[in-house]
N, CA, C and O atoms as a GROMACS GRO file, in nm:
protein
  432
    1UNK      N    1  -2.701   1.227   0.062
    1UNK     CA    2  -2.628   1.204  -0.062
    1UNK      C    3  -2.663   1.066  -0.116
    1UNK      O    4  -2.596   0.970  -0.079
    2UNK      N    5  -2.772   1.047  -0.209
    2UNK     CA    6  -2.776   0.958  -0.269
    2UNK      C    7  -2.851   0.845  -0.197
    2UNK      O    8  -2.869   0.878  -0.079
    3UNK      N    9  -2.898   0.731  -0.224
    3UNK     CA   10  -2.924   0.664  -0.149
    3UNK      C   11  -2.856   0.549  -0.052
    3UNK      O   12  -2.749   0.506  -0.095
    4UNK      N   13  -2.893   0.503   0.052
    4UNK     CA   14  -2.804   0.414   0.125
    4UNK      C   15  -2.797   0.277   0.092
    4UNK      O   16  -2.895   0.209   0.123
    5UNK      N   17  -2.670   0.203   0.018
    5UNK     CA   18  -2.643   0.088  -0.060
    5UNK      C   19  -2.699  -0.018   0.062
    5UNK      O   20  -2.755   0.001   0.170
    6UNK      N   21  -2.646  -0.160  -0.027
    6UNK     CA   22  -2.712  -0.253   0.083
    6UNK      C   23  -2.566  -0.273   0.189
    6UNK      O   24  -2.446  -0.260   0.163
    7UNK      N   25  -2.625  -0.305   0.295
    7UNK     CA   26  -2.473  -0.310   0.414
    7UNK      C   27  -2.395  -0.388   0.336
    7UNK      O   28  -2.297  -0.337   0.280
    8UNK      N   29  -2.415  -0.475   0.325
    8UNK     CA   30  -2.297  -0.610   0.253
    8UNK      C   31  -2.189  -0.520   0.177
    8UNK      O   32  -2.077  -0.536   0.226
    9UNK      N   33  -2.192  -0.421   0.062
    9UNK     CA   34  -2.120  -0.384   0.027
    9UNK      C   35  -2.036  -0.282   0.063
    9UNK      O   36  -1.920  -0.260   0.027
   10UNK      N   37  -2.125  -0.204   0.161
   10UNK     CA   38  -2.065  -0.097   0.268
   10UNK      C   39  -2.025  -0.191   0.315
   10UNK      O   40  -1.927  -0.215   0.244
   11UNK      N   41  -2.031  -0.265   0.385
   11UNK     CA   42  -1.883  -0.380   0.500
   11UNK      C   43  -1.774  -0.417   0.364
   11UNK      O   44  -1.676  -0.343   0.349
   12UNK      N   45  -1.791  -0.508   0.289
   12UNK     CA   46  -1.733  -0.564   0.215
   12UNK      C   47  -1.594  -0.419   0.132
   12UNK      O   48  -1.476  -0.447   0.112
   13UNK      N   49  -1.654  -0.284   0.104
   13UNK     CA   50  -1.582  -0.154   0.100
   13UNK      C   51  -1.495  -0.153   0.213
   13UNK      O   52  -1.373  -0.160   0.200
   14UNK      N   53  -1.551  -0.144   0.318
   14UNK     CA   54  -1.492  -0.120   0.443
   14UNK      C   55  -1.380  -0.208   0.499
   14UNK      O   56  -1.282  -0.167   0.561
   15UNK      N   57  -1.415  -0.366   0.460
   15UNK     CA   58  -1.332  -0.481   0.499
   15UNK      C   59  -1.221  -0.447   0.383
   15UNK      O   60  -1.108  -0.435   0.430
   16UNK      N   61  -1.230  -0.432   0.262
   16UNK     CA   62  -1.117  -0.355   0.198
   16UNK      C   63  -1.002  -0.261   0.234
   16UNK      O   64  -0.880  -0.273   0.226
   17UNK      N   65  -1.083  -0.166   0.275
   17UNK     CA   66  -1.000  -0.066   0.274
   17UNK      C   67  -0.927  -0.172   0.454
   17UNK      O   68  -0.811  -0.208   0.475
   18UNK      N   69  -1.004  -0.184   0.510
   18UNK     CA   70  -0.870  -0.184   0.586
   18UNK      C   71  -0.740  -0.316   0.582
   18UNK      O   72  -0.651  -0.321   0.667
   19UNK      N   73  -0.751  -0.415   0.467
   19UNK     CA   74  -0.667  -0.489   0.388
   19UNK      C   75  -0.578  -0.355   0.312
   19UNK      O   76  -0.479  -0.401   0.255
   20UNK      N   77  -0.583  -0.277   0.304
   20UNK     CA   78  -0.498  -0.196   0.248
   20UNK      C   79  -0.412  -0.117   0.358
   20UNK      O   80  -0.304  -0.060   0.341
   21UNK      N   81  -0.491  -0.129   0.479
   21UNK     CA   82  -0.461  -0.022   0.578
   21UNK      C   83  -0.322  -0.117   0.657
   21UNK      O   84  -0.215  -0.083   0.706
   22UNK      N   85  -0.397  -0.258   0.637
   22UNK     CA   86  -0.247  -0.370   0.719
   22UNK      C   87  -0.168  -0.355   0.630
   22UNK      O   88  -0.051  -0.329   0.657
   23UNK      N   89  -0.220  -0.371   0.472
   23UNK     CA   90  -0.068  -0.371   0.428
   23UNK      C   91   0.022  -0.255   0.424
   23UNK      O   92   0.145  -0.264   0.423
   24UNK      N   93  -0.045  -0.144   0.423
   24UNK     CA   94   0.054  -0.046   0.484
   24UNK      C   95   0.128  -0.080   0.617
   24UNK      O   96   0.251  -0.067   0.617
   25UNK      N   97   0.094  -0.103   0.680
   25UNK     CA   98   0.111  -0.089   0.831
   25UNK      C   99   0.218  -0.220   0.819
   25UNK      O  100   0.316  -0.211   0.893
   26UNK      N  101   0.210  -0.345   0.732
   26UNK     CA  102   0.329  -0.416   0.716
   26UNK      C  103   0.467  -0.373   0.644
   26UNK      O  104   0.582  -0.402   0.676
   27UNK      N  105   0.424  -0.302   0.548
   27UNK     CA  106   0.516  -0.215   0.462
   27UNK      C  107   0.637  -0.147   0.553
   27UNK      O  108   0.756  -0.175   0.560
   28UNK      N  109   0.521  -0.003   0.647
   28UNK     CA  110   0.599  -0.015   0.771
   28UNK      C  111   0.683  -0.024   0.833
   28UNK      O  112   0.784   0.038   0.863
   29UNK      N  113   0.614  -0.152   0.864
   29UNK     CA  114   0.745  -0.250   1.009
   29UNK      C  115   0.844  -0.275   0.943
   29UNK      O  116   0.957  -0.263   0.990
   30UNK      N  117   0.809  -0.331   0.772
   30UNK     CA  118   0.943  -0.376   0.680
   30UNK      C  119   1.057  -0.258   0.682
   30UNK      O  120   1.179  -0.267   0.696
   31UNK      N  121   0.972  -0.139   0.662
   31UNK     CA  122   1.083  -0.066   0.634
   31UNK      C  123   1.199   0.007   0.787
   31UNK      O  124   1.318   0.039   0.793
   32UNK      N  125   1.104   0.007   0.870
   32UNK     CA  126   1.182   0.018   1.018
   32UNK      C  127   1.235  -0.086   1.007
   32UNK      O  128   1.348  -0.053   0.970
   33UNK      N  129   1.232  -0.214   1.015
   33UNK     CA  130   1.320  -0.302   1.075
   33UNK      C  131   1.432  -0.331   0.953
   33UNK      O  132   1.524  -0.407   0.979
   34UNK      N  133   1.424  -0.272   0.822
   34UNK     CA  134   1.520  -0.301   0.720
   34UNK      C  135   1.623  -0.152   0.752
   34UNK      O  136   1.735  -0.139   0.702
   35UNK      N  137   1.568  -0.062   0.830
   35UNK     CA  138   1.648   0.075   0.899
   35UNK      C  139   1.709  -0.011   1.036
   35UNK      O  140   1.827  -0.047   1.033
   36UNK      N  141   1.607  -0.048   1.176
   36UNK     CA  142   1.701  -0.091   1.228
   36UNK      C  143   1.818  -0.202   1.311
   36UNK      O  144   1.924  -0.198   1.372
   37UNK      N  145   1.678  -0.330   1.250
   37UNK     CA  146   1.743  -0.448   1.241
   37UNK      C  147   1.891  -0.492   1.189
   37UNK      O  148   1.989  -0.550   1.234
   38UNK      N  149   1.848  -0.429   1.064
   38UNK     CA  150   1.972  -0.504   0.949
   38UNK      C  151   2.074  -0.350   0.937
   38UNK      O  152   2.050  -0.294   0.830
   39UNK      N  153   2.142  -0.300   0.992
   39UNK     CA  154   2.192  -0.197   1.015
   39UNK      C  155   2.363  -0.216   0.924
   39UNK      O  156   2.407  -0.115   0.869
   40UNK      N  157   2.424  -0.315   0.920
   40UNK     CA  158   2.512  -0.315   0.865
   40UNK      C  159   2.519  -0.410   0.720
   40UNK      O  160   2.612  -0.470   0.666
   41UNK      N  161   2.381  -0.392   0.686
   41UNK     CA  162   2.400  -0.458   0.549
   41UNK      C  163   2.388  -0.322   0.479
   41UNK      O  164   2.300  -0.243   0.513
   42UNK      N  165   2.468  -0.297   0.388
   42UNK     CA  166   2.476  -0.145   0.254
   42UNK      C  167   2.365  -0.138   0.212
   42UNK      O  168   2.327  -0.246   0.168
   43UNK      N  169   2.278  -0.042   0.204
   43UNK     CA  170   2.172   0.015   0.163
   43UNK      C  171   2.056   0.005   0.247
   43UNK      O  172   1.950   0.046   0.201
   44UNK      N  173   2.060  -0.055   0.396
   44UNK     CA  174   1.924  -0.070   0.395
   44UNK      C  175   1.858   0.077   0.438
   44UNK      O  176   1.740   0.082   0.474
   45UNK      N  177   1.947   0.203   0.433
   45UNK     CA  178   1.867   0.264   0.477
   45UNK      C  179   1.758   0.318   0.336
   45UNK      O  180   1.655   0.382   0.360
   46UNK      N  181   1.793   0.287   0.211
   46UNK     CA  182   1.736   0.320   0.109
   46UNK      C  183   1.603   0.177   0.067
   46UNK      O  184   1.510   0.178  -0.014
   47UNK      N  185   1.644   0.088   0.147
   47UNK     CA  186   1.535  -0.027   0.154
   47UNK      C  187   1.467   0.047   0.236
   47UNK      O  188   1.384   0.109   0.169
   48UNK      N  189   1.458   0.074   0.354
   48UNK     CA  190   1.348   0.080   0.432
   48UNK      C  191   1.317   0.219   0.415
   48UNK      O  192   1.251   0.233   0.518
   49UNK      N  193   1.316   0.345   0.354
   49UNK     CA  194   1.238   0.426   0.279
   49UNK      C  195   1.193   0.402   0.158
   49UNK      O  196   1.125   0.481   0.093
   50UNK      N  197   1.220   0.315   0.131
   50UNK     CA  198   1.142   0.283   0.016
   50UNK      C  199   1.025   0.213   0.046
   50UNK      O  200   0.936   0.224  -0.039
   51UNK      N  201   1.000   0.140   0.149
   51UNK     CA  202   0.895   0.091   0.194
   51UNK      C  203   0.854   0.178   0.334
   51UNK      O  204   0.793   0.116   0.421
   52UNK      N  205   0.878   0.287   0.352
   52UNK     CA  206   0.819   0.343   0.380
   52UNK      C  207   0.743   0.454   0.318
   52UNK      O  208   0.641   0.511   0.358
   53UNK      N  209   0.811   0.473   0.214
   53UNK     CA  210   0.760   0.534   0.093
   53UNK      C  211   0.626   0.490   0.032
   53UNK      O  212   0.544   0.579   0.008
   54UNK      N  213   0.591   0.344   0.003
   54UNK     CA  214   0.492   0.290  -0.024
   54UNK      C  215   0.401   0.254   0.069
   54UNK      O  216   0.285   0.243   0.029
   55UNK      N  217   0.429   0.227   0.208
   55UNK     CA  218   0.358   0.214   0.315
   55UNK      C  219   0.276   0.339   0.323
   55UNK      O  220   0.153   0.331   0.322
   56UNK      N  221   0.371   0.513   0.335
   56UNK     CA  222   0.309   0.595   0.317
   56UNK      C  223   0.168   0.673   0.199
   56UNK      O  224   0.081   0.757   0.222
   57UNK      N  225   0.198   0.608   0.096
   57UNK     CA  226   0.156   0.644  -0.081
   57UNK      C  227   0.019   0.513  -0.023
   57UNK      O  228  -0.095   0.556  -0.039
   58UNK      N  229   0.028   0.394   0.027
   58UNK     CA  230  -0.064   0.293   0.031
   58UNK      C  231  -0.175   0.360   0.133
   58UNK      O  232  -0.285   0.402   0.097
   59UNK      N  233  -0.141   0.360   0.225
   59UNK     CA  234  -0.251   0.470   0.347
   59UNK      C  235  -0.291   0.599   0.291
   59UNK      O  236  -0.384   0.635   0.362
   60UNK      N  237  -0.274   0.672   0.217
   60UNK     CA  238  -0.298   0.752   0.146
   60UNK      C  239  -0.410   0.763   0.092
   60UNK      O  240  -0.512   0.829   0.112
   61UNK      N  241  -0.372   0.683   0.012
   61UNK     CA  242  -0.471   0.610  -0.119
   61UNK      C  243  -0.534   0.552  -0.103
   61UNK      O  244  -0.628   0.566  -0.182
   62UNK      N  245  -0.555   0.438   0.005
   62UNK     CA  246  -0.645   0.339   0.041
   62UNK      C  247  -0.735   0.412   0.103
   62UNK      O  248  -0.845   0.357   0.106
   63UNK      N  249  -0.730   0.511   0.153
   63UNK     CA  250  -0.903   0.631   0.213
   63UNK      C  251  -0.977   0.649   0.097
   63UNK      O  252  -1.087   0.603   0.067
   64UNK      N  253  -0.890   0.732   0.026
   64UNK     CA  254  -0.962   0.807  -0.101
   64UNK      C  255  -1.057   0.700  -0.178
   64UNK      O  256  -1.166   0.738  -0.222
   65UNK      N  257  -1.010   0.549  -0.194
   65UNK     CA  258  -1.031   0.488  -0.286
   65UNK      C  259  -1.156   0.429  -0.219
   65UNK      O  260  -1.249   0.390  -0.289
   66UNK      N  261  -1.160   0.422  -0.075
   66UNK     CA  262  -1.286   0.384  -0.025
   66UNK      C  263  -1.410   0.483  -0.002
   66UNK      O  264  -1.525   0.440   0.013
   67UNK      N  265  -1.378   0.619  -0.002
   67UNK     CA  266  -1.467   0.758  -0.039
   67UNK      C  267  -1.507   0.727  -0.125
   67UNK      O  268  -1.626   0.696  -0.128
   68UNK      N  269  -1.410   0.718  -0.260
   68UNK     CA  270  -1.512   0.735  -0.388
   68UNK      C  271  -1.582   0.605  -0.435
   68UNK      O  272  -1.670   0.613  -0.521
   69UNK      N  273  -1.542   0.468  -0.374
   69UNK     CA  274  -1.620   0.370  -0.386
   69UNK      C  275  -1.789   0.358  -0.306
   69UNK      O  276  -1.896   0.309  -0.344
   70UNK      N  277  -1.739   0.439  -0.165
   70UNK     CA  278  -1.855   0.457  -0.101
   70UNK      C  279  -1.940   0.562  -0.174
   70UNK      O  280  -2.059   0.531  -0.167
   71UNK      N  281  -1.925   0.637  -0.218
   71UNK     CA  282  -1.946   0.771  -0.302
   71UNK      C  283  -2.030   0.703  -0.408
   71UNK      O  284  -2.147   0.728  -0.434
   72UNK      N  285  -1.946   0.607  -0.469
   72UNK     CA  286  -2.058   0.580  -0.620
   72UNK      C  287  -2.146   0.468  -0.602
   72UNK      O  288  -2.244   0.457  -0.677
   73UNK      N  289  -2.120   0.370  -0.495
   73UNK     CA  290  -2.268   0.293  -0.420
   73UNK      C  291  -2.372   0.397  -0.418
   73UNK      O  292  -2.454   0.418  -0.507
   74UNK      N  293  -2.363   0.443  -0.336
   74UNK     CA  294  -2.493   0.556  -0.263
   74UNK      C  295  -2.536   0.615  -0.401
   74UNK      O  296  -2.658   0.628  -0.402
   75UNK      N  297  -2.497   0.642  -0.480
   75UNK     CA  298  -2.547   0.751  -0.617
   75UNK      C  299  -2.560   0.649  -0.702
   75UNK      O  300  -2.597   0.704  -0.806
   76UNK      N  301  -2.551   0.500  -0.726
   76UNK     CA  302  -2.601   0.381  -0.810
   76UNK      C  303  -2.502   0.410  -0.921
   76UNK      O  304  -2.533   0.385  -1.037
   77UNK      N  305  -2.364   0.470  -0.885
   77UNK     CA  306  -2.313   0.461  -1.004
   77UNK      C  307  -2.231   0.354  -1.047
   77UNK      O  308  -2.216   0.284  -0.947
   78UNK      N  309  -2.170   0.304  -1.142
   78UNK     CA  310  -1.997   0.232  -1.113
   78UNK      C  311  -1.934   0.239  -1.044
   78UNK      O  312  -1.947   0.335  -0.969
   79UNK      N  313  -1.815   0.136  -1.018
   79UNK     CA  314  -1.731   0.213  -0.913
   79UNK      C  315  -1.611   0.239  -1.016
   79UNK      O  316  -1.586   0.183  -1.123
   80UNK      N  317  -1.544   0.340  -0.949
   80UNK     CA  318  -1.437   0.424  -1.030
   80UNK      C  319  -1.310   0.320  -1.064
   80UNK      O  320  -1.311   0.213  -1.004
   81UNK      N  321  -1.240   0.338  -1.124
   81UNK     CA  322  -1.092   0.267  -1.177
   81UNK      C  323  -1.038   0.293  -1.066
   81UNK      O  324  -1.060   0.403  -1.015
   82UNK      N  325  -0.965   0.212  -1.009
   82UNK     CA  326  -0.839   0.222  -0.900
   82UNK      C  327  -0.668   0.225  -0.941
   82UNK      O  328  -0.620   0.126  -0.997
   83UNK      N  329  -0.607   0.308  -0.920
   83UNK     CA  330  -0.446   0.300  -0.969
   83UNK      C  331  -0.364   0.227  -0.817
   83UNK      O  332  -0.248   0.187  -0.818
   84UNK      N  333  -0.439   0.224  -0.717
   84UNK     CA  334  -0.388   0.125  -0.633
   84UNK      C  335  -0.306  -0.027  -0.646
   84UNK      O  336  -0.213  -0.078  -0.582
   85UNK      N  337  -0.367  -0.057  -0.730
   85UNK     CA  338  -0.353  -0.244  -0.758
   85UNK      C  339  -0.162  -0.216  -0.814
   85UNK      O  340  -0.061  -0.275  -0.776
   86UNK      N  341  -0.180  -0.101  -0.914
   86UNK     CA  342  -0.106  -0.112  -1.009
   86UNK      C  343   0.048  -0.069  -0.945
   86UNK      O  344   0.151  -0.134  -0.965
   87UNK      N  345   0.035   0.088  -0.842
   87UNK     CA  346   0.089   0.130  -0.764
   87UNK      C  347   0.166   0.051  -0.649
   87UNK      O  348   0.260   0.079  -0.575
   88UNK      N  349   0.084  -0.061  -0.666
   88UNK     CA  350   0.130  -0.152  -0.536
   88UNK      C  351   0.203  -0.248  -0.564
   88UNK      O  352   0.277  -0.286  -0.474
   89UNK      N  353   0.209  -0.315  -0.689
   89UNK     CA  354   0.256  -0.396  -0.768
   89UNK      C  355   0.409  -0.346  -0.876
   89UNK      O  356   0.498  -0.421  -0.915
   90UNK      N  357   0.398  -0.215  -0.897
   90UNK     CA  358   0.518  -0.169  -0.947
   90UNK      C  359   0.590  -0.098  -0.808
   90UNK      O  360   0.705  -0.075  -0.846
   91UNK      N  361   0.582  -0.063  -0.700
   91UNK     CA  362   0.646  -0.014  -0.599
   91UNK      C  363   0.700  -0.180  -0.552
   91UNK      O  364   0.821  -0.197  -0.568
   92UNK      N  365   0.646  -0.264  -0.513
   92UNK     CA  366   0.678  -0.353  -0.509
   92UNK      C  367   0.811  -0.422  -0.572
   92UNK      O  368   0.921  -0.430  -0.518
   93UNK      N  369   0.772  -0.467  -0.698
   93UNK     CA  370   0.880  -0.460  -0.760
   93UNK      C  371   1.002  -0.396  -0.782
   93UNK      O  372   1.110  -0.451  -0.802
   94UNK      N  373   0.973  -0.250  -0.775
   94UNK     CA  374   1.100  -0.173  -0.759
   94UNK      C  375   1.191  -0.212  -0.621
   94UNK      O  376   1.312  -0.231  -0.634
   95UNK      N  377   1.106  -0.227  -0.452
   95UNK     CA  378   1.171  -0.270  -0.364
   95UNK      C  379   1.236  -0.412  -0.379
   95UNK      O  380   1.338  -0.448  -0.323
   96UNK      N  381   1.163  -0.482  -0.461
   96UNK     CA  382   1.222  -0.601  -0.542
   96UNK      C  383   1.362  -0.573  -0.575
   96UNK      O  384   1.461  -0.602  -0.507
   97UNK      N  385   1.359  -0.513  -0.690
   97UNK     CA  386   1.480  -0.494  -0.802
   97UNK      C  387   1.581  -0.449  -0.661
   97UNK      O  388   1.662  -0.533  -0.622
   98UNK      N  389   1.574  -0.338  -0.601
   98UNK     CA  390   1.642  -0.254  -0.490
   98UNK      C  391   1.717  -0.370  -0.425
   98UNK      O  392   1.839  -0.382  -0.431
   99UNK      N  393   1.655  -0.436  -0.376
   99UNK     CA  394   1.725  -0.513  -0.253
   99UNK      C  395   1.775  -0.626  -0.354
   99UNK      O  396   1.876  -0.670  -0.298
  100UNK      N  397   1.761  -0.681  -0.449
  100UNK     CA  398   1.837  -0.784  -0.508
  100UNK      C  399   1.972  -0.738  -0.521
  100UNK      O  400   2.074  -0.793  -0.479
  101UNK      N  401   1.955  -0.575  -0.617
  101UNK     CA  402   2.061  -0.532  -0.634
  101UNK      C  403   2.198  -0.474  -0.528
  101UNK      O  404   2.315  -0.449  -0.555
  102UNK      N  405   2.118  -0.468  -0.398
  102UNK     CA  406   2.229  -0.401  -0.307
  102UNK      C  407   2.267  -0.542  -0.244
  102UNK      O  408   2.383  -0.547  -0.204
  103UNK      N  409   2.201  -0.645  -0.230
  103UNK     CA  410   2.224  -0.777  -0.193
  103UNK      C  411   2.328  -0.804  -0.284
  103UNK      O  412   2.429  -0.841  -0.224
  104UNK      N  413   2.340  -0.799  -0.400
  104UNK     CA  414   2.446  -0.829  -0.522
  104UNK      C  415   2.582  -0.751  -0.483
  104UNK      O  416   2.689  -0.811  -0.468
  105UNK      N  417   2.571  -0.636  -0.469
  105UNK     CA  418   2.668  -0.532  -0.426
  105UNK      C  419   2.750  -0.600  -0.268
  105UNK      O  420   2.859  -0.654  -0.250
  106UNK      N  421   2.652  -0.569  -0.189
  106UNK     CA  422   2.714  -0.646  -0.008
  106UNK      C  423   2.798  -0.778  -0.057
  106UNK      O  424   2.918  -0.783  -0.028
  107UNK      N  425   2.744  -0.872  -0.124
  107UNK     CA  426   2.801  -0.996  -0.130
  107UNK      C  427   2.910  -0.994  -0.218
  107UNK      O  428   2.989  -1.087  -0.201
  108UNK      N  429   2.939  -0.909  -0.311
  108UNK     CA  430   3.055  -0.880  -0.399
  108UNK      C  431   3.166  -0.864  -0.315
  108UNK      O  432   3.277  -0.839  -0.364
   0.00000   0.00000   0.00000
């Protein structure tokens, strides 16, 4: 399939994807330990599915996105648009908004 790119960017693909693969894997731990660390603060069981939610959606996505990057090296094409960056940055935020707001609520 196509020809074989220069290594640098196959590693440099590869060293990617698995920066996506820790931050899942931190996402994670956040969301177990916001299940069973913090057990009597209100909501965390909706904190820590929510980041497990994105932990899950991030590992997901972070394969695919290194297929089709590896995919369009080898064939000299572009590499494709990613909805990762964006996905990661508004899930984010939402666990943002989430925990400010149940933090607001507990302390009331």
């Amino acid at each position: 399939m196509g020809q074989e790119p220069d290594y640098r960017f196959t590693l440099a693909n590869e060293r990617t994807f698995l920066a996506w693969v820790r931050t899942s894997l931190a996402l994670a731990a956040g969301g177990l330990a916001a299940v069973s660390l913090i057990p009597e603060f209100y909501g965390s069981e909706v904190l820590g599915i929510l980041l497990l939610g994105l932990s899950f959606a991030t590992a997901a996505t972070s394969y695919r996105r290194w297929a089709l990057n590896e995919a369009a090296m080898r064939l000299g094409q572009p590499l494709p648009p990613s909805r990762l960056p964006q996905m990661m940055a508004a899930g984010t935020a939402l666990v943002a908004l989430v925990a400010a707001a149940l933090f607001v609520i507990e302390t009331v």
